[in-house]
C-alpha angles and dihedrals in degrees: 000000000000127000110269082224132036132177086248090066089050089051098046087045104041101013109093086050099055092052094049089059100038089036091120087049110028110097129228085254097057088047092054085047092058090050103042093053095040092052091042117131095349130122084264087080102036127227143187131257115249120202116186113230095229112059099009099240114156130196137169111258101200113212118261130247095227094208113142087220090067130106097208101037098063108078085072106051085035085061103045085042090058103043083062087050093047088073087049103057124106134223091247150089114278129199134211114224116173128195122206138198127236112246093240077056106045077047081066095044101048088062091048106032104173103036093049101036086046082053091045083057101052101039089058089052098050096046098047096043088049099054081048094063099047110101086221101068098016117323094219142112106242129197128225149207111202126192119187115212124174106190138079119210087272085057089239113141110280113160119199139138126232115204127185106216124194091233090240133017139201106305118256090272093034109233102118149023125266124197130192120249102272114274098006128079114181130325108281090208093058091042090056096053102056090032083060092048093040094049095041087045093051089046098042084060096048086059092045085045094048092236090129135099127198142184152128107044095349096053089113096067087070077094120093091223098053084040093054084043092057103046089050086053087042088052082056096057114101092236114215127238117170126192110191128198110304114249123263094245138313088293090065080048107063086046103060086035078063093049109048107016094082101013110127130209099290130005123233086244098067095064114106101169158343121214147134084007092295114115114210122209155174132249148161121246105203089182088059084046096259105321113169104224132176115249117185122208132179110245094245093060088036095051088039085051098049097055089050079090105057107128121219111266105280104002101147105227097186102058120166124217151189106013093348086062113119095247097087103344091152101048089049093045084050086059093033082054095049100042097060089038088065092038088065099045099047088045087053087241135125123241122251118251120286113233083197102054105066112335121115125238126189130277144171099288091061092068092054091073115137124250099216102044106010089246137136120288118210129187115262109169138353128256104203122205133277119215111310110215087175133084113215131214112210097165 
């Protein structure tokens, strides 16, 4: 059943408004977005009719933004993402490590989106793939899925990265398996540390290198001696890296893959109402462990704190490394695969069970499933569009 209330609502009711009074501050990219969700699986886009071949029901299927901004366009391409994952998981435990920004330095990357939040991805990386080499905590090369978000459940700006980690890799000269003590990965505090010098001293070469951009209240780091003040008050900060509970096994994986790799800043779902110009939602408080409170917001700040979130045009925010990276992936995921073949045999186990080798995932078809009956819906004619006033942003 669909949501009562949807983003796209918000932005037909409350939109034109809001560009009219951000119009000498609101990009060419938010502006695609607006559009693109507005537009999204209505007869703007056009569509076909499905009937199922089982009861004969028949309903219009209006065509999809696209967008990856969008709350309704992402089951698709999760499901299409996950069916290419599926052949790279590994018969072993996997652990979920997150890396988080200080606020003085989200401030930064807010205002240079593509160049801080690249570095953010490589300085996790690095540092990850680093404390892995070293024989004291595992003495391995590691490979990683990275997923950039840059919310927090209020919608105001919290960048992090959440990677998914195989709890082990191929040993430094490559002739054996290494697996991480159970239950544990590699030491967050350690991790935090270099994580905060990698990603200063990243960031210290994209200022010396003019490659950043300031305004606004912090205009006045645009001098290299504020600049030089800030970074020495930003190597202070206790940074914050967080390992949670390793999974239970690939197939836990590919579930929590599912859930935050195209999820997008608030889900269809959270949205209570719409009225007298205030939006009400749902959210999670995680200093009240967890509690799921209500925040109102008036239309104008929620739609200002939903496109917080726009990416760059073609900044890429699921990136693989170490030996998940796209140069030889195959080749690495063939020796990962042997290597822990011969662990468990000569350990007299049995492999776990291998999410690649048999199971199914989820693809297109899945998502034609009739309303009425649960069968399968199948294309029957073709709803073209109607005039399209909107430009959509499908990257």
């Amino acid at each position: 059943m669909a949501p009562a209330l949807e983003v796209a609502d918000i932005f037909r009711r409350h939109g034109e408004a809001f560009r009219q009074a951000h119009a000498g501050h609101l990009g060419g990219v938010e502006r695609r977005i607006m559009g693109a969700i507005t537009a999204c699986r209505t007869a703007v886009l056009g569509g076909h009719v499905e009937q199922c071949d089982d009861c004969g029901a028949t309903r219009i299927a209006y065509n999809s933004c696209r967008n990856r901004h969008c709350p309704k366009c992402q089951g698709l391409a999760r499901a299409q993402w996950l069916a290419e994952r599926q052949a790279e998981l590994l018969p072993a435990p996997y652990f979920h490590v997150v890396f988080t920004l200080p606020v003085p330095v989200g401030e930064i990357a807010f205002q240079n989106k593509a160049i801080v939040y690249a570095i953010l991805f490589r300085a996790a990386a690095e540092t990850l793939a680093t404390i892995a080499a070293d024989p004291r905590h595992l003495g391995a090369k590691l490979g990683m899925t990275m997923v950039l978000h840059t919310w927090g459940q209020t919608l105001l700006h919290h960048p992090h990265i959440h990677c998914v980690v195989p709890g082990g890799g191929p040993s430094l000269d490559g002739t054996r398996w290494v697996a991480c003590r159970p239950g544990f990965f590699l030491p967050v505090r350690v991790l935090a540390r270099l994580f905060r010098r990698l990603f200063l001293r990243e960031l210290e070469n994209a200022f010396g290198a003019g490659k950043l951009r300031f305004f606004g209240k912090l205009a006045n780091l645009a001098e290299p001696q504020a600049f030089a003040r800030r970074l020495g008050e930003l190597r202070r900060l206790d940074w914050v890296v967080y390992a949670k509970a390793p999974f239970g096994g690939p197939e836990q994986v590919l579930a929590y893959l599912g859930r935050y790799t195209h999820r997008v800043a608030i889900a269809n779902s959270r949205l209570i109402s719409l009225s007298d110009g205030k939006v009400r939602f749902t959210w999670k408080d995680y200093r009240a462990n967890g509690k799921t409170k209500v925040m109102m917001l008036a239309a104008d700040e929620f739609i200002r704190r939903f496109l917080l979130h726009t990416l760059p045009d073609g900044f890429h925010r699921i990136r693989h490394y170490g030996f998940l990276a796209n140069g030889g992936r195959g080749d690495n995921i063939a020796l990962c695969r042997k290597l822990l073949d011969k662990c468990h045999a000569s350990a007299g186990s049995e492999p776990a069970r291998d999410p690649a080798r048999g199971d199914r995932v989820l693809t297109a078809k899945d998502f034609a499933i009739c309303p009425e009956c649960g069968g399968s819906m199948r294309h029957i004619a073709v709803v073209p569009r109607s005039r399209n006033p909107f430009s959509c942003d499908t990257s």
